[in-house]
C-alpha positions, -999 to 999 in steps of 0.1 A, spaced: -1 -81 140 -27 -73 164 -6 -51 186 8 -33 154 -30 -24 145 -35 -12 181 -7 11 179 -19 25 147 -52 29 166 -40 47 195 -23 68 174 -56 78 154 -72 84 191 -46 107 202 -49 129 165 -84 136 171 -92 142 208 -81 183 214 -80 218 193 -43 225 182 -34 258 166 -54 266 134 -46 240 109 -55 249 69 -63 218 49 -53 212 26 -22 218 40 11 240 33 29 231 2 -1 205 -13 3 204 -47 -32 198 -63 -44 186 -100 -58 215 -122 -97 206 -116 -93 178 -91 -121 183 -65 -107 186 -30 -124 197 6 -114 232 19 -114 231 61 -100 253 83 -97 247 121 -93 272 147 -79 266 178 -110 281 200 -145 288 194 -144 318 171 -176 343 162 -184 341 122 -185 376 114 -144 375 126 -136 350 104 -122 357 69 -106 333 44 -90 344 14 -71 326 -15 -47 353 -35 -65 384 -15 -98 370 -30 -127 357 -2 -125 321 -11 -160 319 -17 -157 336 -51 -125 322 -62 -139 287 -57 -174 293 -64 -191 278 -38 -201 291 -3 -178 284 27 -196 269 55 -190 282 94 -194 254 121 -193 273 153 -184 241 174 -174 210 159 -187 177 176 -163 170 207 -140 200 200 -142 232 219 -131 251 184 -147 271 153 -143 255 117 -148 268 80 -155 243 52 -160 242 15 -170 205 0 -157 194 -34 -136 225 -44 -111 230 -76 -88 252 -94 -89 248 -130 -58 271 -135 -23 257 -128 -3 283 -104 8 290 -68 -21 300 -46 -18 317 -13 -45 307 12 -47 329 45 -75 323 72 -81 348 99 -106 346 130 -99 377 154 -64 384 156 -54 348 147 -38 339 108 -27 309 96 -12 313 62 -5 284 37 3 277 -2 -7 254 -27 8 247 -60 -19 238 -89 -4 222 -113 -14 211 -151 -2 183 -172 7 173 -208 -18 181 -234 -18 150 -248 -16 115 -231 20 102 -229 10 65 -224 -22 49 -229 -18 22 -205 1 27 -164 6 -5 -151 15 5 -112 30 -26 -93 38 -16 -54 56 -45 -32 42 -36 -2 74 -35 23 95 -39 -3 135 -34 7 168 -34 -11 172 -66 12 139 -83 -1 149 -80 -37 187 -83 -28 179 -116 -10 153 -126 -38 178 -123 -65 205 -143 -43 180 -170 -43 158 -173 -72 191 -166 -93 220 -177 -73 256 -160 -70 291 -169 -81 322 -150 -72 303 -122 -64 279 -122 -88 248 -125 -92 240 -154 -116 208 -140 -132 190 -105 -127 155 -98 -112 126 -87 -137 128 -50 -118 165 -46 -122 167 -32 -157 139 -7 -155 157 21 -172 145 53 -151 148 55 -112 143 71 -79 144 74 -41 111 76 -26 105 93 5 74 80 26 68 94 57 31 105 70 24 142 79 22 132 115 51 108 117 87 99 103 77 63 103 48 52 83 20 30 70 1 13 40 -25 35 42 -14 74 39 18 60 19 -5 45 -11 -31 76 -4 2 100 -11 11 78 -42 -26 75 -58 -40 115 -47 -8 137 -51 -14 150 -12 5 132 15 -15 125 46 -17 110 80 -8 73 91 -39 52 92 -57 77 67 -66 70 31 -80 98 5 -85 123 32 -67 151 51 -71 141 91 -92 161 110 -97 167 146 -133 150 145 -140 116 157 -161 106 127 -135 89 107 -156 95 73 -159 133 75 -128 140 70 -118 164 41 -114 143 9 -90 146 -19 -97 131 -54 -81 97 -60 -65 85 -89 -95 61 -96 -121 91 -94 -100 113 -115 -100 88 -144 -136 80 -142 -137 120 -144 -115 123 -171 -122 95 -193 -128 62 -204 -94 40 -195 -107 10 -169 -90 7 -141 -80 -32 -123 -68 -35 -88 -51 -64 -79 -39 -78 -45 -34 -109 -23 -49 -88 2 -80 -77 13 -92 -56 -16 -107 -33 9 -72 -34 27 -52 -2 29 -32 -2 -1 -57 -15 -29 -83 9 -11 -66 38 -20 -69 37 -55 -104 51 -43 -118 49 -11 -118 81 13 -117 78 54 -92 88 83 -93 48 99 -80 26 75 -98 -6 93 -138 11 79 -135 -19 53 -168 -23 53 -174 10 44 -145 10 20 -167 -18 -3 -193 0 -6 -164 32 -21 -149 2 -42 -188 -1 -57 -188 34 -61 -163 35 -84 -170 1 -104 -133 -9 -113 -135 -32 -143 -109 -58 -124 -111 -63 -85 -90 -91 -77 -76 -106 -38 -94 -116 -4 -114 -101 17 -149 -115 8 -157 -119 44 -165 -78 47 -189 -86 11 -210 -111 29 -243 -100 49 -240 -102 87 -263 -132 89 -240 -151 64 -213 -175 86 -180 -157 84 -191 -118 77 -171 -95 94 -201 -66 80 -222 -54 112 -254 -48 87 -272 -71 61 -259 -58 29 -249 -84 3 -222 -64 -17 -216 -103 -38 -248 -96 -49 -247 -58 -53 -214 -66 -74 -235 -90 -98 -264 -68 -105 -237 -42 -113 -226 -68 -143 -196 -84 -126 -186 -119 -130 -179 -134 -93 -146 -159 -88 -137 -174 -66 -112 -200 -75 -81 -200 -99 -99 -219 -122 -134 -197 -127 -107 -168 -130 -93 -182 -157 -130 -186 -175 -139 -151 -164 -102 -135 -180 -114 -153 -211 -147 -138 -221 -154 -114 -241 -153 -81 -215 -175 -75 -187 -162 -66 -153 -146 -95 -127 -149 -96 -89 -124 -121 -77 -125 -129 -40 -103 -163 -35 -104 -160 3 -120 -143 34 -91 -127 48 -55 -119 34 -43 -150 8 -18 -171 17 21 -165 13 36 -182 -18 59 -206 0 25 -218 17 0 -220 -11 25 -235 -41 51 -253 -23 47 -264 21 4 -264 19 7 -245 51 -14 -216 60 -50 -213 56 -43 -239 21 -66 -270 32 -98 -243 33 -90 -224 6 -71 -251 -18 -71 -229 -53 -61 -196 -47 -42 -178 -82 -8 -165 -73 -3 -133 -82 13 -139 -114 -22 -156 -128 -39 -124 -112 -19 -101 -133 -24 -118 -163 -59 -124 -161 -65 -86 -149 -44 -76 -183 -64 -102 -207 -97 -81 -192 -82 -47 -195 -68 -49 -227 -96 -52 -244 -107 -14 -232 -101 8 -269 -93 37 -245 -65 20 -224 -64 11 -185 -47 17 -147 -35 -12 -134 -26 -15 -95 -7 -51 -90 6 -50 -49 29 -74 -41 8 -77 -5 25 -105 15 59 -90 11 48 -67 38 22 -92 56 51 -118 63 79 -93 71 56 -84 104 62 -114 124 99 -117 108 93 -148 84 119 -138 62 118 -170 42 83 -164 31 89 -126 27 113 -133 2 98 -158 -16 68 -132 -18 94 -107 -33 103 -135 -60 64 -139 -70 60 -97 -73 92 -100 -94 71 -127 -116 40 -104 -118 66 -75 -127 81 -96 -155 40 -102 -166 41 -62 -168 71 -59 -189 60 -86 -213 31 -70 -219 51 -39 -225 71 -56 -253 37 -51 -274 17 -23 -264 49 2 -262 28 27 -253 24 12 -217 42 32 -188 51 2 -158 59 15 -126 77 -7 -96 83 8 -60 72 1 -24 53 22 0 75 17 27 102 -4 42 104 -27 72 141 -25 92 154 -56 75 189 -64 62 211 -97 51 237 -104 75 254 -130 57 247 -169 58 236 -198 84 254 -235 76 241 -264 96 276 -282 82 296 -260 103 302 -283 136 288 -278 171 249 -272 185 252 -235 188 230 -221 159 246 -189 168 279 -203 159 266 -215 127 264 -182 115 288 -169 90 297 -136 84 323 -115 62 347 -143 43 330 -164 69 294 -163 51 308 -177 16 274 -183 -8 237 -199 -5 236 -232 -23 198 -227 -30 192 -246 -60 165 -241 -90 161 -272 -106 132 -271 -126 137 -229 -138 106 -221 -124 122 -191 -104 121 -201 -72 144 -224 -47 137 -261 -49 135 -258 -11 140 -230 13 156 -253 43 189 -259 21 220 -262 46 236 -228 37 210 -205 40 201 -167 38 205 -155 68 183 -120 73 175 -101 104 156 -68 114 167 -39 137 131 -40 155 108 -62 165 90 -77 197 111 -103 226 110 -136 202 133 -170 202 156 -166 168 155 -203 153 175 -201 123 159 -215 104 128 -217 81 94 -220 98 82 -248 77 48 -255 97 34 -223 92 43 -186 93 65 -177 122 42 -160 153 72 -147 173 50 -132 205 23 -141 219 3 -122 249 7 -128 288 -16 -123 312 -7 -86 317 -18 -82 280 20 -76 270 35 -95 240 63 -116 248 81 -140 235 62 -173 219 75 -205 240 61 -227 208 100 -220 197 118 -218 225 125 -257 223 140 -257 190 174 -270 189 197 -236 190 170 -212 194 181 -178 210 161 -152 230 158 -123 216 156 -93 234 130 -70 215 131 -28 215 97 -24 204 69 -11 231 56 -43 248 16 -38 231 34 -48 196 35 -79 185 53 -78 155 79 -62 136 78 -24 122 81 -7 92 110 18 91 119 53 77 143 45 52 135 56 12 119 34 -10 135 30 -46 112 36 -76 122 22 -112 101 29 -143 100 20 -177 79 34 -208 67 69 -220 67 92 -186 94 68 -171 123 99 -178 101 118 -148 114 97 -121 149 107 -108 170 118 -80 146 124 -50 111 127 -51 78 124 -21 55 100 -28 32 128 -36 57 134 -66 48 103 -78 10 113 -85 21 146 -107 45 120 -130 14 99 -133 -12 121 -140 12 140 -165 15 105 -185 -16 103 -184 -28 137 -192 -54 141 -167 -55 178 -164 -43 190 -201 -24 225 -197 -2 246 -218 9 260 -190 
């Protein structure tokens, strides 16, 4: 996914380079938490004298309604333009406010809503679990084959089917239609949507991609409120985008280094997934880290118990409290197809990575124990991480294992009542199911073995052992999904069983194209790809996401709502911001 990040990169260069018109952040229709702290910036559009400049906030100077001093910078570092900031900021009443900023003959005007919540909690415990990715086709195709069909029906439902309360999602960024991890989670965990690449901040114009105005995250506004512990959980990085968000703050989502020392900052009581490589001191073989900070150790003096194996997280869940840092792997974990069933992947080196399933339950064994409840973040990671290079096979499988860590959720739910359990994605990648593939039907054209309409009949993925998943994913009538983008790659039809599926590699011109390692395979096809030649990969799409809930809050979820909705529902059930108004 190389050229995907270098995409998202340009795009982050070409946000902060010139002056635009004057730009209020936060910005026009935020809705913000009754006494979240937030950062106040305006940006003028040319270099501006101070004693022009006024900014008000319902006809008052903002100075006095927020109570701190506003700040002029006359010229901001590589812009030719004037900017006014106030750090750390709140409202405490709930209500519309109308901000106006004027600097000679130049307004900008903007509104934000305030908003309170419940006065009294509505669930002790939010168990939040995102399938990063996640489609209708992923769970569609997941339910087809962990659960099988007959006659048109499925023969079993999915965990996330019969959450009672539902909704569609939208997701895109403030800069763009089409979106990412980062300012999709940010939107979910802060209540402010934001731009692609960014994460707990509103994107500036400045090139310092940790100055950028910050906006509370759900993490910091329960350590501010109270005493609930909080777990993240991920096959991912931790300091990847979506776990980050729960609290980390910058406008470049790839400062992971930076975004351990935010995850220290905070202290969740459960921090589970890869990424260990960006913990590590620069001396130490593998560090990605550029200084000689040892965040292992920094983690350990904080009173965290290190894993780094299935088995010492199954000691660690079983003590008697006491925070856990689980790092099973430098990078990104391996898929579920790879790790439980083929041994492909990254396996041999890192031989006893947890699933997520024993992540989840060992994150709710630890969190459980808190008298004062907990926020639990469960990201169903690889969902997204093998839709990139089109692996549908291990995408879905991925999508089986969320659905696993979902039912975890729910069964916990069956005794603590008072637990709200959330299931959506952050965004969607262009994928659908087109019908099936049969290697019975005769002849050497794959393409010919593709059925479609009456053609396409049913699967015959068996599950012989009712453990959930497909004996085996290279049955002889097969699933047969495909995206609507992607890079030039050879379609084989079948399941990449030696390893995830790298469908372009770079030529000598630095463009992607497609990967001759396939091209060899009995049947394979050229594919013609529609995607600018610097990506390598798949992208995500536009499309809603669809949300389903269960427990006290759950009835808040309907019809359509913006990510940022999400936040308000949360923070209601949770009563972070208690308001009788």
């Amino acid at each position: 996914m190389r050229g995907f990040l270098a995409i998202l990169t340009a795009t982050t260069c070409l946000a902060t380079t010139a002056a635009g018109a004057t730009t209020v952040f936060p910005l026009d229709r935020a809705t913000i938490l009754a006494g979240s702290p937030f950062d106040m910036k305006v940006e003028f559009d040319k270099v501006v004298a101070e004693g022009d400049v006024t900014v008000t906030i319902n006809g008052k100077p903002a100075a006095d309604v927020l109570g701190k001093p506003v700040t002029f910078i006359e010229k901001e570092e590589g812009v030719e333009a004037s900017a006014v900031r106030l750090d750390a900021a709140s409202l405490a009443e709930p209500g519309d406010y109308t901000v106006e900023a004027k600097a000679g003959g130049e307004t900008k005007t903007v509104t934000w809503t305030v908003f309170g919540t419940s006065a009294e909690p509505k669930a002790k415990n939010v168990i939040f679990l995102l399938g990063d990715g996640l489609s209708v086709a992923h769970r569609t195709a997941a339910r087809i084959m962990s659960k099988g069909m007959t006659e048109g029906k499925a023969n079993g439902r999915l965990n996330m089917d019969d959450l009672d309360h539902m909704a569609f999602i939208g997701t895109s960024a403030t800069d763009a239609v089409d979106t990412d991890s980062a300012n999709t989670m940010s939107a979910y965990m802060t209540g402010h949507k934001t731009a692609v690449n960014a994460i707990g901040v509103y994107a500036d114009r400045t090139k310092d991609s940790l100055d950028d105005p910050k906006v509370e995250t759900l993490g910091e506004a329960l350590r501010r409120t109270g005493k609930k512990a909080i777990g993240i959980v991920s096959p991912a990085e931790v300091e990847d985008a979506t776990p980050a968000a729960v609290v980390a703050h910058t406008r470049k989502r790839a400062d992971k280094a930076e975004i351990v020392g935010m995850l220290l900052d905070v202290k969740p009581e459960v921090l589970l997934g890869g990424g260990s490589a960006y913990f590590l001191g620069k001396d130490t073989p593998g560090s990605k880290r550029k200084d000689d900070k040892n965040y292992i150790d920094l983690f350990k003096e904080a009173g965290y118990t290190l894993a780094t194996s299935k088995a010492e997280l199954g000691t660690a869940a079983g003590t008697n409290g006491g925070h856990i840092l689980g790092l099973f792997h430098t990078g990104n974990m391996d898929s579920t197809l790879d790790r439980d069933f083929l041994k492909k992947g990254t396996v041999g080196k890192f031989p006893d990575q947890p699933g997520l399933v024993e992540m989840t339950e060992a994150a709710l064994a630890r969190l459980s124990k808190n008298p004062d409840g907990f926020f639990l973040m469960v990201e169903g990671a690889n969902i997204d991480k093998m839709s990139h290079p089109l692996d549908w096979d291990r995408a879905v499988v991925d999508t089986i294992e969320f659905d696993q860590a979902v039912g975890v959720a729910r069964e916990f739910q069956k005794s603590h009542p008072d637990t709200l359990v959330v299931v959506t994605g952050d965004h969607t990648h262009g994928v659908s199911i087109i019908g099936t593939v049969d290697d019975e039907k005769p002849g050497a054209d794959m393409r010919e073995k593709v059925g479609t309409y009456a053609a396409a009949g049913f699967p015959n993925y068996t599950d012989e052992n009712k453990d959930g998943y497909p004996d085996k994913v290279d049955v002889s009538r097969r699933l047969f999904l495909a995206a609507n983008n992607g890079p030039d790659h050879y379609e084989t039809f079948r399941p990449k069983l030696d390893g995830p599926f790298v469908p372009a590699i770079q030529n000598e011109k630095k463009e992607y194209v497609a990967n001759e390692a396939y091209k060899d395979v009995p049947g394979a096809v050229l594919v013609q790809g529609n995607i600018p030649r610097e990506g390598d990969s798949g992208v995500h799409s536009a499309d809603d996401v669809v949300l389903q809930a269960s427990g006290p809050g759950a009835e808040e979820f309907k019809g359509y709502m913006e990510e940022s909705d999400v936040y308000r529902v949360l923070a209601d059930a949770l009563s972070l911001a208690p308001s009788t108004n």
